[in-house]
C-alpha positions in Angstrom: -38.0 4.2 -43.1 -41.8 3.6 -44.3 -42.6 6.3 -41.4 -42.9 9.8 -42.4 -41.8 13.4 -41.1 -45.1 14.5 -39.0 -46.5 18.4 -38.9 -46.7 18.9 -35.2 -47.6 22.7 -36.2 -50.3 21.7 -38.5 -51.8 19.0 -36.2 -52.0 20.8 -33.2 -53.7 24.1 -35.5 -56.2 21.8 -37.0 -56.6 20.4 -33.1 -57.4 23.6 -32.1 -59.7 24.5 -34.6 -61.6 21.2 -34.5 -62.3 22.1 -30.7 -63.4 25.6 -31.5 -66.4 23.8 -33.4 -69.7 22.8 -31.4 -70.7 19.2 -32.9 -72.2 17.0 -30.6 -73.8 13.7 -31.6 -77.0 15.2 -34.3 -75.2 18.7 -34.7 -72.4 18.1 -36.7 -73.4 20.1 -39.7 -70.3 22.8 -39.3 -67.8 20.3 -38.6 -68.5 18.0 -41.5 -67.9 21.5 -43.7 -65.1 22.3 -41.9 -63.0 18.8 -42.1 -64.5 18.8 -46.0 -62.8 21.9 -46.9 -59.4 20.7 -45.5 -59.5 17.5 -47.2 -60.4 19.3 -50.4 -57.3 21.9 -49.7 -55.2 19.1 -49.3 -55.7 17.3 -52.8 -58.3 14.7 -51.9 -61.7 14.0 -53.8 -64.7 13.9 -51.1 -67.9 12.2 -50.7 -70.7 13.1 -48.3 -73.1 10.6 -46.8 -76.8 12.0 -47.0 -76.1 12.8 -43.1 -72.7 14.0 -43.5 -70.2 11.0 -42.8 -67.0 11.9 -45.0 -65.5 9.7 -47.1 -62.1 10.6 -48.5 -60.0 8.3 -50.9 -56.7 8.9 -51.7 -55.9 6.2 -55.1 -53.0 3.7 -54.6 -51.8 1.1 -57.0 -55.3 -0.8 -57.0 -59.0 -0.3 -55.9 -59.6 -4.1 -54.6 -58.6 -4.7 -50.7 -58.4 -1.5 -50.0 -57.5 0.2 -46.5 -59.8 2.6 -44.6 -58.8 4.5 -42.0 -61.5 5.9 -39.7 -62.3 8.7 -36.7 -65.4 10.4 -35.7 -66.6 14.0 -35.7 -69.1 13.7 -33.0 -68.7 14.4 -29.2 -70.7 13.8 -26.4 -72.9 16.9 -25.5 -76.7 17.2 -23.6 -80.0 17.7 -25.0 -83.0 19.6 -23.6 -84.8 17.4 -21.5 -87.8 19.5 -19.9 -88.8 23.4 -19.4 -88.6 23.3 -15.8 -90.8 26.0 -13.5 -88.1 28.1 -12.3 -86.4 29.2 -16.1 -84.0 26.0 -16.3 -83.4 23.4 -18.1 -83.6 19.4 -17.5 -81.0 17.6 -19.5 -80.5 14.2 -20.7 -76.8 13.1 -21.9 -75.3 12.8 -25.4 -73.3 9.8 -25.4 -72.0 7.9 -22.5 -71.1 10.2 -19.7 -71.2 11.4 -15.7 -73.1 14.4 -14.3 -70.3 14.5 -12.5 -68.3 16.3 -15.2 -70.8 17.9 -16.5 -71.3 20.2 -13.2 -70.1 23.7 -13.9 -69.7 23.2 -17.3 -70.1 26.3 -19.7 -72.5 25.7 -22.8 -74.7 26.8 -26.0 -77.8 25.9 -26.2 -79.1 25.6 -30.0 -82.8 26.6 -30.1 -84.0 26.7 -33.9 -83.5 30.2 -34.4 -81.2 31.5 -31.9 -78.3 30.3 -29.8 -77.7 31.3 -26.3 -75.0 30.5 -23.5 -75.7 28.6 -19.8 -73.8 26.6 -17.3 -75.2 23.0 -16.2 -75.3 23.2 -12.1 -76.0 20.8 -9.3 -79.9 21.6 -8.0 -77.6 22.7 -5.0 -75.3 24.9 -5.9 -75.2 27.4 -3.0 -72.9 26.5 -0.4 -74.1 29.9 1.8 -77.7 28.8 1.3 -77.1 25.0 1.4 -74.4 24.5 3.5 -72.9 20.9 3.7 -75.5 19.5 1.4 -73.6 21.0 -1.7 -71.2 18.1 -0.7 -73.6 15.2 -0.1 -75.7 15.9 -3.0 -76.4 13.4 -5.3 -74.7 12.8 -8.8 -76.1 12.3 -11.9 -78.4 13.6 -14.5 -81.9 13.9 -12.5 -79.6 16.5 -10.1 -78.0 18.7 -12.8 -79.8 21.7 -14.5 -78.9 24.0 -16.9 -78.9 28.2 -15.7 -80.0 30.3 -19.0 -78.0 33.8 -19.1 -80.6 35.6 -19.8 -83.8 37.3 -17.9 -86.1 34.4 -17.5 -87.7 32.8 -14.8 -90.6 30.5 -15.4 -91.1 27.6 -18.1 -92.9 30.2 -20.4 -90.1 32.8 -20.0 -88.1 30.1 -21.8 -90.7 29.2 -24.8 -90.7 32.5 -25.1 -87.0 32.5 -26.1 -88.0 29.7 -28.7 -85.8 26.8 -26.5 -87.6 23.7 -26.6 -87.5 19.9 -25.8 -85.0 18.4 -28.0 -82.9 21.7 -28.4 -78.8 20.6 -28.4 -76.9 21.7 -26.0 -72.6 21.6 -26.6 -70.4 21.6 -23.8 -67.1 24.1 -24.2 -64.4 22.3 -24.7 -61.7 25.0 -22.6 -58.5 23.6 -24.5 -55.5 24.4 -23.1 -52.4 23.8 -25.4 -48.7 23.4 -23.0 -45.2 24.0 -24.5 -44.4 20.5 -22.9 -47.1 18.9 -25.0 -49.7 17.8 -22.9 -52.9 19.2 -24.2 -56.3 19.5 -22.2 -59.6 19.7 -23.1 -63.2 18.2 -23.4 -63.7 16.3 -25.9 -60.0 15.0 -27.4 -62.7 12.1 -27.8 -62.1 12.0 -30.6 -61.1 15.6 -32.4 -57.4 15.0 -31.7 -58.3 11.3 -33.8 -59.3 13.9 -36.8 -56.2 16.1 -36.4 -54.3 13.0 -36.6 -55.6 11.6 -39.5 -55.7 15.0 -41.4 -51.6 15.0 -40.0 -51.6 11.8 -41.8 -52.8 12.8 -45.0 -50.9 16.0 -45.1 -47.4 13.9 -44.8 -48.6 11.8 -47.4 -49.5 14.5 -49.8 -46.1 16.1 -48.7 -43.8 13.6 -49.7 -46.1 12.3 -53.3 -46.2 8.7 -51.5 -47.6 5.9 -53.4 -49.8 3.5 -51.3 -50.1 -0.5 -52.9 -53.9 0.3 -52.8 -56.7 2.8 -52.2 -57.0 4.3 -48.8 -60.2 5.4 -47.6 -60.4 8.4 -45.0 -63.5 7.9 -43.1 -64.9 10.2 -40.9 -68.1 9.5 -39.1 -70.6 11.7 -37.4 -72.6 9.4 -34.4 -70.2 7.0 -32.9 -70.8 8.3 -29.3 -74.2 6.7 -29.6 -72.8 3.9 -31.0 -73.9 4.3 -35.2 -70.4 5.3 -36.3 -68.9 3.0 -39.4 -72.4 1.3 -39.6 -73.3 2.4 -43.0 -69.6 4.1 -44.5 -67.9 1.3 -45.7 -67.4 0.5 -49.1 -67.5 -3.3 -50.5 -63.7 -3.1 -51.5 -62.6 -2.2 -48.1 -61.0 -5.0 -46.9 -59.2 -3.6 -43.8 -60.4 -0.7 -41.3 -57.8 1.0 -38.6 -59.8 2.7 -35.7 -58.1 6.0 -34.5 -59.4 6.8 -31.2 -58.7 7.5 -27.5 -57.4 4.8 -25.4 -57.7 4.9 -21.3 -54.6 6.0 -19.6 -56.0 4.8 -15.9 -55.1 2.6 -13.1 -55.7 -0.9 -14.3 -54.7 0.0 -18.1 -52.0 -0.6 -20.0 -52.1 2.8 -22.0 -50.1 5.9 -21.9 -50.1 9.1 -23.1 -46.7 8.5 -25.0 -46.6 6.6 -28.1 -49.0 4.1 -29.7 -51.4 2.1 -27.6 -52.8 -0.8 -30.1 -55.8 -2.0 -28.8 -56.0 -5.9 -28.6 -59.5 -5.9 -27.8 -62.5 -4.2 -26.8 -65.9 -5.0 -25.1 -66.8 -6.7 -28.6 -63.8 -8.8 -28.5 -60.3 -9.5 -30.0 -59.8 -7.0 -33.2 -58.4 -9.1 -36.4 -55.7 -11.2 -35.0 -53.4 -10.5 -38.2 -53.8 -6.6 -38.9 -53.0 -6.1 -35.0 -50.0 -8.0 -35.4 -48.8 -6.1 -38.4 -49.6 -2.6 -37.1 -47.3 -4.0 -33.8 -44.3 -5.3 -35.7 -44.3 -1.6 -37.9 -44.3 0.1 -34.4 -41.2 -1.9 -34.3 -39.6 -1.6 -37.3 -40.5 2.4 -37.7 -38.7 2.6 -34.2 -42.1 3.9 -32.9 -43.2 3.7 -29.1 -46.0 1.4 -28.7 -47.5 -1.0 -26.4 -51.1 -2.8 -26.1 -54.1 -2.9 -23.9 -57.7 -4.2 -23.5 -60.1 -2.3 -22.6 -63.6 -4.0 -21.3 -65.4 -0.7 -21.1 -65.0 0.5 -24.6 -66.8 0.7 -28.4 -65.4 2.2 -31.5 -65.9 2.7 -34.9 -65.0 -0.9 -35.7 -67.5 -2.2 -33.7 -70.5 -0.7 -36.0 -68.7 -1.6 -38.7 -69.0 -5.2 -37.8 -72.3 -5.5 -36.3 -73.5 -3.9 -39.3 -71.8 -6.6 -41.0 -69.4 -5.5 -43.1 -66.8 -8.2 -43.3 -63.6 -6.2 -42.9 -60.5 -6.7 -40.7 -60.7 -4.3 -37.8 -58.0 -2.9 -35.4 -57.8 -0.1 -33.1 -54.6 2.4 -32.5 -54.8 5.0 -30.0 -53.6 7.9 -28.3 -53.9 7.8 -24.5 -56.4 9.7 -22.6 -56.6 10.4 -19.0 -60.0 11.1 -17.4 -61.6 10.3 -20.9 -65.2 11.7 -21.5 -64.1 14.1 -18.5 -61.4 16.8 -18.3 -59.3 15.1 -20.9 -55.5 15.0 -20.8 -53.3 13.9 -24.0 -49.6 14.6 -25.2 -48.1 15.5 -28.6 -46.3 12.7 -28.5 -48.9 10.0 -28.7 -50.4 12.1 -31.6 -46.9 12.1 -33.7 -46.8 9.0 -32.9 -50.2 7.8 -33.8 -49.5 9.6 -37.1 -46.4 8.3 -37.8 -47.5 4.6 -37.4 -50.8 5.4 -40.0 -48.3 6.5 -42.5 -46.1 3.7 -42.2 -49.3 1.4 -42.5 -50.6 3.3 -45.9 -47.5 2.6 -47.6 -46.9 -0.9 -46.5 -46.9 -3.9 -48.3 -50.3 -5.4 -49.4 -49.5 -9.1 -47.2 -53.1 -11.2 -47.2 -53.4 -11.4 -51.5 -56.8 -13.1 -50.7 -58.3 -9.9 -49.5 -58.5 -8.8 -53.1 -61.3 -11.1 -53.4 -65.3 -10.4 -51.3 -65.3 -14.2 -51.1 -62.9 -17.0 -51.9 -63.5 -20.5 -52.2 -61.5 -22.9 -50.1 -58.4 -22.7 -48.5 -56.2 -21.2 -51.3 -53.7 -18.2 -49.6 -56.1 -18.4 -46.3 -54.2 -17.0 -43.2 -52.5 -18.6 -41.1 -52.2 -18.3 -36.8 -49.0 -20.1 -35.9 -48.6 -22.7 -32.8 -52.2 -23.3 -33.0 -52.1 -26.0 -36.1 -49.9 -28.3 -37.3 -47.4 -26.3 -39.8 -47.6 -27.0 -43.2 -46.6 -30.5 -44.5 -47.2 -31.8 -41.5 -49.2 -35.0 -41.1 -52.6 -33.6 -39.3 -52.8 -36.8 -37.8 -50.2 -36.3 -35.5 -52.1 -33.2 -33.7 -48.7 -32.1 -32.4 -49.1 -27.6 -32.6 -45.4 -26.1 -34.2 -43.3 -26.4 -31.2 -43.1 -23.0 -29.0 -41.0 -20.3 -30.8 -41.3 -21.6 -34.2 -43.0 -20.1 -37.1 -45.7 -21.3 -39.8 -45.5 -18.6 -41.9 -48.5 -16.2 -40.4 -49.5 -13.1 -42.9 -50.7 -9.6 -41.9 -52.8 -6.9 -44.1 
């Protein structure tokens, strides 16, 4: 089997010691260092983007049409909004996210010089000196502040601690690791998509596997605010796999078991052939999978291809419940996730034309069957290859 033997151990300790790091969208500095280090440790050569995006490549059999696979180091977090009169602090979001989770939330607060600890509480949080309105509050961001732990109680009591507009402010992440394998925490978005990838690259190295050409490990730095692959890519990338969290919730098709392949997010379809061959290796490898669209969603790929890199995108996930809440994953999606990247990197290079930036003509283009006449067959006729037949369709 293509698929390989998967480090539970390892993944879930480099999990747990991706969470332990603060590194909200603009403060990922120590996480950058961190997932640098490993991918140094575990054979690979690493290049930095002047902000800190990582790429990693691993050489296969040829540079030309070569596969990236891609995760962020960024999470969603807070910033300093205003000093406000009584000693706390107004915040504004990180990223795409409720108030609503964000209530009673323990944090840090990076000033320039110092770092100190808080908690983000509803403007009424006193249920003896509010009564009922703790329940009828509003939510959102204008009805949140931030509680300093420490003796201050006026706007200037907080200059004084050298906090200022702007300051970061990273939410604990509280993980909780289960001997039945569910894992929960804040932001799983998307550190379990590192320890996955790193899981990926340590079976690889494991096992000496050859790939047919490079692969390129990218990991970026501001996809919760949408940047992410923008500005990572390399020209000879000719295929990008996503690795990010996929929304186990009523109306979904996702799970927190197994592979959920994306078909498409708000952005549209992903590449109609690399889909379809990460879908028939979940099949072959024996790996639980199954698909979903989600209509509320942006990853990595999407950057990528605004920014206009033309590369074939997909996304495979692990499922999330309550994502960019109190998320909730298993080990098994992860293994599985894993699994299914290492079966891609050693697969067969199928689309020969992605060698090439630009072709001319039709020579070796792809084809999508029952939507065309199959080959040889007069055009004229405008008859589609009957239902169930095939025109010969390739994958990356």
């Amino acid at each position: 089997m293509a698929r390989h033997s998967i480090d539970t151990s390892y993944l879930a300790d480099q999990l747990r010691a991706l969470l332990a790091i603060p590194s909200p969208t603009g403060y990922t500095d120590t996480v950058v260092r961190h997932v640098t280090t490993e991918l140094q440790r575990l054979g690979l050569e690493v290049e930095l983007t002047r902000r800190g995006a990582i790429r990693a490549v691993r050489q296969g059999s040829r540079r030309a049409a070569a596969r990236a696979v891609v995760s962020h180091l960024d999470t969603l977090g807070a910033q300093v909004k205003g000093l406000k009169d009584n000693g706390r602090l107004e915040l504004v979001p990180i990223g795409t996210w409720s108030a609503r989770f964000a209530e009673g939330a323990r944090t840090t607060i990076f000033a320039e010089n110092a770092a100190y600890r808080g908690t983000i509480l509803p403007l009424k949080a006193s249920g003896h000196t509010f009564n009922e309105e703790v329940d009828t509050a509003p939510v959102g961001w204008a009805h949140v502040e931030l509680r300093i732990d420490e003796v201050v109680r006026d706007a200037a009591g907080v200059r004084r601690l050298g906090i200022d507009i702007g300051d970061t402010v990273a939410i604990d992440p509280q993980p909780e690791f289960f001997d039945n394998g569910f894992i929960v925490s804040r932001h799983l978005d998307n550190k379990a998509g590192v320890a996955v990838m790193l899981a990926t690259i340590e079976a690889l190295e494991r096992e000496g596997s050859a790939t047919p050409v490079d692969m390129h490990w990218l990991f970026t730095i501001a996809e919760e605010v949408g940047v992410g692959a923008a500005s990572i890519l390399k020209p000879e990338v000719a295929s990008m796999v996503a690795v990010d969290n996929g929304t186990s919730a009523p109306g979904q098709n996702s799970s927190e078991f197994g592979v959920t392949i994306a078909m498409a997010d708000q952005t549209g379809p992903f590449d109609y052939h690399l889909t379809r061959k990460l879908t028939r290796l979940c099949r072959e490898e024996d790996i639980r999978y199954q698909k979903d669209v989600f209509r509320y969603y942006r990853s990595d790929s999407a950057s990528a291809v605004e920014a206009g890199h033309d590369v074939r995108t997909a996304l495979v996930t692990f499922g999330v419940d309550a994502s960019h809440g109190w998320e909730r994953i298993h080990m098994h999606a992860l293994r599985s996730l894993a699994e299914l990247l290492t079966a891609y990197a050693v697969s067969p290079l199928e689309i020969e034309r992605d060698v090439m930036e630009t072709a001319a003509g039709l020579a070796g283009f792809t084809r999508q069957p029952l939507a065309e006449p199959a080959e040889g067959t007069p055009a004229a006729k405008g008859n589609a290859a009957p239902q169930g037949s095939s025109t010969g369709t390739a994958s990356d």
